[in-house]
C-alpha positions, 0 to 999 in steps of 0.5 A: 470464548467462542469455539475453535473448529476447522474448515470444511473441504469447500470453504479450504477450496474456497480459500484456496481460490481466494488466495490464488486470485489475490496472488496471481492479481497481485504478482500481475500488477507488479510485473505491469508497474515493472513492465510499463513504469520502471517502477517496483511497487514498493516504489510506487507505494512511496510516490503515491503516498507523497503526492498525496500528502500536503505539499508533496512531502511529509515527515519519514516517520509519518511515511512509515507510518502511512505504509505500515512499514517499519523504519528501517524498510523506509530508509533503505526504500528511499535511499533507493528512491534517492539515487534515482531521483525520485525523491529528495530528504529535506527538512520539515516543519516549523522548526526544520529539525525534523527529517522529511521527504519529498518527491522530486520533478522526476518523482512528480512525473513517476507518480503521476504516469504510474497512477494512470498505468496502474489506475488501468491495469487494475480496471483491465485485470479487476474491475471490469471483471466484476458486475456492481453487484460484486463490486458492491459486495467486495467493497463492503466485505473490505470494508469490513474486514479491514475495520475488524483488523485494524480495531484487532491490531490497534487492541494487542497495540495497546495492550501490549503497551499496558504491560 
């Protein structure tokens, strides 16, 4: 077990700064997705992941899934999504028994003009900011701390479920 021990003043300032770029970077974005598309980011969430799934649709649960939503939070998104013409509940598979979703001509055109005006207000408040040195060294520290917390949550996962 390895031993517990707090931070010291320059890595909380460190944190502190962290933490402060990802939200004023974060709340920017949504406000640029709002401003310029129309669109919340929850939204935007949902129409990208359906255009990039085969045939622009796919099963809710699979949705849920795709976005670490719970399914509760992806009824009512796509309800929202629904009445704006976003999106369009169908059947799905094989079978047709099961509940799917699909974008709409309305959705496709969202999706597409979203993903080009947020594809650039990343690259203006993100990425030009950075030298590829640093893009390289963020991209391998995500990488990594993305692998180290999906290995975690996929472990209290499963030993949750052995009780």
């Amino acid at each position: 077990m390895t031993e517990t021990r707090s931070l010291d003043p320059e890595e909380w300032e460190f944190w502190n700064a962290w933490m402060r770029a990802q939200r004023l970077l974060t709340r920017e974005l949504e406000r640029g997705l709002q401003r310029d598309c129309d669109i919340s980011k929850a939204e935007f969430s949902v129409l990208v992941t359906l255009w990039r799934a085969a045939g622009r649709e796919m099963r809710v649960g699979e949705l849920s899934e795709s976005l670490d939503w719970d399914k509760g939070r992806v009824s009512h998104q796509l309800t929202r999504m629904e009445k704006r013409g976003f999106v369009k509940r169908s059947q799905y598979g094989a079978d047709g028994r099961r509940a799917g979703i699909g974008l709409t001509a309305e959705g496709r055109r969202a999706a597409q003009n979203a993903t080009l005006v947020h594809g650039g207000n990343i690259r203006r408040h993100f990425l030009d900011s950075l030298t590829p040195e640093q893009a390289s060294a963020l991209r391998t520290w995500s990488e990594q701390a993305v692998g180290r917390l999906d290995e975690a949550r996929r472990g209290r996962t499963t030993g949750d479920d052995a009780n």
